[in-house]
C-alpha positions in Angstrom: 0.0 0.0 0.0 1.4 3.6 -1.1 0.9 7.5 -2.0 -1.5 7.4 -4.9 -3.4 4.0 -4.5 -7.1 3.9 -4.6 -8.2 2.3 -1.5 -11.6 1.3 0.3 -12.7 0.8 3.9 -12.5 -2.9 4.2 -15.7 -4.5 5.5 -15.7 -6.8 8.6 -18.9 -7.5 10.0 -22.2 -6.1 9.7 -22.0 -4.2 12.9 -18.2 -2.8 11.5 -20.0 -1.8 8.6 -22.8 0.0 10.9 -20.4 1.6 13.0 -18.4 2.7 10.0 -21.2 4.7 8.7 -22.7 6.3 11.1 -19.1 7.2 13.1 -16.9 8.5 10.6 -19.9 8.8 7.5 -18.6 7.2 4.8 -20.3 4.8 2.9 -18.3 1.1 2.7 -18.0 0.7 -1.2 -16.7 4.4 -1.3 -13.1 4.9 -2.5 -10.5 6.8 -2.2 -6.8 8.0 -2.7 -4.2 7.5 -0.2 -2.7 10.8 -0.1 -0.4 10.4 2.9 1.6 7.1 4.8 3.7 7.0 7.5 4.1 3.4 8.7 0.9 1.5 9.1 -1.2 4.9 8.7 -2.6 6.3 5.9 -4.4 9.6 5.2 -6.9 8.8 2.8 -9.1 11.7 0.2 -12.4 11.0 -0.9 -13.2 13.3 -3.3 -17.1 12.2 -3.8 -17.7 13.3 -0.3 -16.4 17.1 -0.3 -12.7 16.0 -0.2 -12.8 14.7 3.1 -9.8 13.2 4.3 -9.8 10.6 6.8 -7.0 8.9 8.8 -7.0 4.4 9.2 -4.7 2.4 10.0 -3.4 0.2 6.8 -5.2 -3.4 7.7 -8.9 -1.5 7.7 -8.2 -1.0 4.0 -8.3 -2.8 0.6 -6.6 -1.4 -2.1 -8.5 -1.2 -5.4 -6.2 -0.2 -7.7 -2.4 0.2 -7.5 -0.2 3.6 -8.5 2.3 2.2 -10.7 
């Protein structure tokens, strides 16, 4: 995982996927762009949802599709 891949909030269990909505309000098949990584955290932009930026730790995501 690195600067400039397109990630998504992996999804656990239903009450993960719950909790992932209503705490932090993004919706589980949303991606975004990792725009910052400094060990196993990654600043993540999701541009469909006002550019928000939110912060997880690297084994909550699935990457979608690698920056070469």
């Amino acid at each position: 995982m690195k600067v400039g891949d397109l990630v998504r909030v992996k999804r656990h269990i239903d009450f993960y996927e719950h909790a992932t909505q209503k705490t932090i309000n993004i919706p589980m098949n949303e991606i975004g762009i990792i725009i910052q990584k400094k060990g196993d955290a990654c600043s993540v932009l999701f541009s469909s949802l006002d550019n928000d930026v939110k912060s997880f730790l690297e084994k909550h995501l699935e990457v979608i599709s690698e920056n070469n």
